[in-house]
C-alpha positions in Angstrom: -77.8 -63.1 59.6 -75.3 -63.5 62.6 -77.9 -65.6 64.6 -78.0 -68.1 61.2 -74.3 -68.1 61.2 -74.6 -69.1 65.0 -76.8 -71.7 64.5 -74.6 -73.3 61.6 -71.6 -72.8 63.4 -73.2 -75.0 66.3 -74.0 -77.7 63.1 -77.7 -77.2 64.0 -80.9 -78.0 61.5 -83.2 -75.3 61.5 -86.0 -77.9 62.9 -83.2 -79.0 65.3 -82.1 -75.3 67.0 -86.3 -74.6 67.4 -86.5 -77.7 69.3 -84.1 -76.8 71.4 -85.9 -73.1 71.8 -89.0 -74.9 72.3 -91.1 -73.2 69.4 -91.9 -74.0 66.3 -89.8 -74.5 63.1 -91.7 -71.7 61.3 -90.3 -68.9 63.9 -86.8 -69.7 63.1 -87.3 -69.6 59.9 -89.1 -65.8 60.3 -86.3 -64.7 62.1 -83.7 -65.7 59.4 -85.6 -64.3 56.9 -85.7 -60.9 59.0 -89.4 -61.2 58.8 -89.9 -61.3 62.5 -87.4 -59.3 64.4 -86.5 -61.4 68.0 -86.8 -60.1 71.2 -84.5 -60.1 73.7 -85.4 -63.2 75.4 -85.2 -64.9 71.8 -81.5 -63.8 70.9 -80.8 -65.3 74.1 -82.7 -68.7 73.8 -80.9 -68.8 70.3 -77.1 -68.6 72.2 -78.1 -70.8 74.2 -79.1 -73.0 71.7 -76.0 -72.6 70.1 -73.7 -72.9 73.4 -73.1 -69.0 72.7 -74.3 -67.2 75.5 -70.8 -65.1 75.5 -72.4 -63.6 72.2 -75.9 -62.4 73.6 -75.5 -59.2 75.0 -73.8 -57.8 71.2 -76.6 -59.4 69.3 -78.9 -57.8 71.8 -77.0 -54.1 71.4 -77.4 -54.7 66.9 -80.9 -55.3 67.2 -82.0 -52.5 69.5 -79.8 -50.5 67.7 -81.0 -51.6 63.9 -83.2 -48.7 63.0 -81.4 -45.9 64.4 -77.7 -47.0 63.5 -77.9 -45.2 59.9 -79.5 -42.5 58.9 -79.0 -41.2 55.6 -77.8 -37.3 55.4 -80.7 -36.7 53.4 -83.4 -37.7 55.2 -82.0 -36.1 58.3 -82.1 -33.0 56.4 -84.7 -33.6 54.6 -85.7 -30.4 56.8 -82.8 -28.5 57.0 -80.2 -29.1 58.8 -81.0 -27.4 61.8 -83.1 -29.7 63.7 -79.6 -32.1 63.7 -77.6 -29.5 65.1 -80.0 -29.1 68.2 -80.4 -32.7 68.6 -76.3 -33.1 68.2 -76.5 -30.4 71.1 -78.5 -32.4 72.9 -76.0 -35.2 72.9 -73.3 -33.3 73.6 -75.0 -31.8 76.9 -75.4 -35.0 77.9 -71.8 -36.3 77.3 -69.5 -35.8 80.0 -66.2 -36.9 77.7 -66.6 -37.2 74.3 -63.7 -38.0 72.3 -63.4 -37.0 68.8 -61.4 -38.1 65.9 -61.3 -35.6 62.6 -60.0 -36.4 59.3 -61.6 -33.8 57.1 -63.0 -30.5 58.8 -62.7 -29.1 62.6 -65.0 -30.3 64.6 -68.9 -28.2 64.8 -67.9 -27.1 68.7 -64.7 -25.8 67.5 -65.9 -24.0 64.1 -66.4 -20.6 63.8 -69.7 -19.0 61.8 -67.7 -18.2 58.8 -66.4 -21.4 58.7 -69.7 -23.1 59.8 -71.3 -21.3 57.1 -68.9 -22.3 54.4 -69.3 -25.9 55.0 -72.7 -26.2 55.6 -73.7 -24.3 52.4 -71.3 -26.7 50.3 -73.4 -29.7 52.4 -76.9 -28.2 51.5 -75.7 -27.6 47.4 -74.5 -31.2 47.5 -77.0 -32.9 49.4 -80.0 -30.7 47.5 -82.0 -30.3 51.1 -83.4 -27.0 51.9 -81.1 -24.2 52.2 -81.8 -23.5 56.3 -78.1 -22.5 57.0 -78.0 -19.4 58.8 -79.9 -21.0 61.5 -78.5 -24.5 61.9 -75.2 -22.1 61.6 -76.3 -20.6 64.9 -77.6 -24.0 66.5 -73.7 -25.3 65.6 -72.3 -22.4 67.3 -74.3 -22.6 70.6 -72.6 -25.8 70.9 -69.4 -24.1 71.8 -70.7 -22.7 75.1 -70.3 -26.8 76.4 -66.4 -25.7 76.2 -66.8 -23.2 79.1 -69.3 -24.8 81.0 -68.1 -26.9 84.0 -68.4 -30.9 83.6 -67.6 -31.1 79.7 -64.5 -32.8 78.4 -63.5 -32.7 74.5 -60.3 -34.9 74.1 -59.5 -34.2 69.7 -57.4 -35.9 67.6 -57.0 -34.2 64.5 -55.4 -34.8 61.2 -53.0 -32.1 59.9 -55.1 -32.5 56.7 -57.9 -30.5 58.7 -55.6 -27.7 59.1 -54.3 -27.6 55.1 -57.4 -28.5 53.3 -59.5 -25.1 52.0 -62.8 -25.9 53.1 -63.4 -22.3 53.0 -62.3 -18.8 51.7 -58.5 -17.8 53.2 -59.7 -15.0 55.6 -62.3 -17.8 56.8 -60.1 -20.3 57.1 -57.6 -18.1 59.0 -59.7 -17.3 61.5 -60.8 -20.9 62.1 -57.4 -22.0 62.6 -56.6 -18.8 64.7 -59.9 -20.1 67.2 -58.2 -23.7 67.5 -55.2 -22.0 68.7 -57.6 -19.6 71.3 -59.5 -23.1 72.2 -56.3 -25.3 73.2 -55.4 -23.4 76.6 -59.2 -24.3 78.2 -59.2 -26.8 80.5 -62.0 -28.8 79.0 -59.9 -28.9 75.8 -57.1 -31.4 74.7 -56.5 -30.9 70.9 -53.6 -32.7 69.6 -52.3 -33.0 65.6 -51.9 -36.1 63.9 -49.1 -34.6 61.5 -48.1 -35.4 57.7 -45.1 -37.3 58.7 -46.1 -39.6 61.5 -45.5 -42.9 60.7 -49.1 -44.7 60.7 -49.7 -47.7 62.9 -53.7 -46.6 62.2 -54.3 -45.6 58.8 -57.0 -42.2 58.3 -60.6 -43.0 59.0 -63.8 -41.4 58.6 -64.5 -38.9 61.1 -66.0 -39.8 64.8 -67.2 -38.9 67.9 -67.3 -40.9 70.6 -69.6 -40.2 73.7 -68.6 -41.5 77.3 -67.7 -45.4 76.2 -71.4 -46.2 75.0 -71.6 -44.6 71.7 -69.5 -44.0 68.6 -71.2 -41.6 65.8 -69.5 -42.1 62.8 -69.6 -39.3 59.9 -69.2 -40.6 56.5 -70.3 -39.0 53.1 -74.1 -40.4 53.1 -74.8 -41.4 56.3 -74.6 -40.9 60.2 -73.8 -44.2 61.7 -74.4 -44.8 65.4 -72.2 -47.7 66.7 -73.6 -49.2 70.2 -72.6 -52.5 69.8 -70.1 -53.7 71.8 -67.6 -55.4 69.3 -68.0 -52.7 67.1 -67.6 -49.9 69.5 -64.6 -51.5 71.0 -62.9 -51.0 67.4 -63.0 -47.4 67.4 -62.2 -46.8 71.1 -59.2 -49.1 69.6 -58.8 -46.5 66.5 -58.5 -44.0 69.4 -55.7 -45.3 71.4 -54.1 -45.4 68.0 -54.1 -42.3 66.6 -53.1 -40.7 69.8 -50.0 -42.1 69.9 -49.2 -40.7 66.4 -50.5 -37.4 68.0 -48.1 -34.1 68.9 -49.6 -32.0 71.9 -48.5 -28.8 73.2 -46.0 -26.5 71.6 -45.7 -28.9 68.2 -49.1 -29.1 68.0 -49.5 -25.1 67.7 -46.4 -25.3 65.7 -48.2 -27.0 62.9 -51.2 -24.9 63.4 -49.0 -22.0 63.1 -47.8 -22.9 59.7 -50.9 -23.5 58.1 -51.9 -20.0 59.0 -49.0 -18.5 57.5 -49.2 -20.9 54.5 -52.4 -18.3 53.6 -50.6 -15.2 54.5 
């Protein structure tokens, strides 16, 4: 669709943009029609075409991209879930920094098992996959051990929502907001609250994780989205900057971890 808007941005005829390509009409037409899917060296013809070379390398990024930027929950659990949480942890091993934005539940590295456990078995009720939670539980946790290996780097922004909303049981959920507390000292962590009463220049979002400044996984209720291209990406890394200068580090930050926990005393 983008590479039609191109060409009549550029005032082009189809017949007249595959002259300039130097193939035939009927190619154009298969690639508007998403019947053909273009290579590489197409998108680029078709900027030139256009006099829009400046937009070849996104167009390039969305098409390599297309089958693997959503995935519907339930057919990546159409399994379990536990197969996701290894491949996650395969991500995550490879990401050096990985800067994470949370508007709805801590983190998977930062969850505890009773906490884990919780949330996954609401997921599996709602989602109606098989019920494999004790081990992608267990595959979640492992993740955790990239906090005290050397070379890792987890920069969190997280809405003080997280820290009120009853995702689990109150002896659960104390202990997962006692473990953010534990995790904030490590020197791979940086874990900073977003609180109630900051006033928004970035309004809350979806949940996402971005790895090294490539790739932004986006969590939403249906669907993992995997942002690569470059306009896109540089939205959330945007989002980011944002929503850490709403953020409170340090002593506020565990003051308003503090009073959740004793709002379930």
């Amino acid at each position: 669709m983008r590479l039609q808007h191109l060409r009549k941005d550029a005032a082009l005829t189809g017949k007249e943009l595959s002259s300039r390509c130097g193939w035939h009409p009927a190619k154009s037409t298969r690639i508007q029609k998403g019947d053909a899917p273009p290579s590489d060296t197409d998108i680029r013809t078709w900027c030139a075409a256009c006099d829009a070379d400046d937009q070849a390398d996104d167009l390039i990024a969305t098409a390599r991209a297309v089958d693997s930027m959503y995935l519907e929950w339930r057919r990546l659990h159409r399994t379990g879930m536990r197969k996701v949480q290894r491949d996650w942890n395969t991500l995550h091993e490879r990401t050096r920094v990985c800067r994470v934005y949370v508007s709805n539940v801590p983190p998977g590295f930062f969850q505890t098992p009773s906490f884990a456990t919780a949330l996954m078995e609401q997921m599996t009720a709602f989602q109606g996959t098989p019920n494999d939670v004790a081990e992608a539980v267990a595959a979640r946790i492992a993740r955790s051990r990239l906090l005290y290996e050397g070379g890792h780097r987890y920069v969190v922004l997280m809405e003080e929502s997280v820290l009120r909303c009853r995702t689990a049981d109150p002896g659960a959920m104390r202990r997962q907001l006692r473990h953010l507390l534990a995790v904030m000292p490590l020197a791979s962590v940086s874990l900073e609250i977003i609180p109630f009463t900051a006033q928004r220049t970035v309004w809350p979002l979806e949940a996402f994780y971005v790895h090294e400044d490539t790739t932004a996984v986006v969590e939403t209720l249906t669907a993992e989205i995997k942002v690569k291209q470059p306009r896109e990406f540089a939205n959330y890394a945007e989002a980011f900057a944002g929503f850490a200068k709403m953020a409170m580090h340090g002593d506020a930050a565990r003051a308003l971890i503090q009073a959740a926990i004793d709002a379930l005393e």
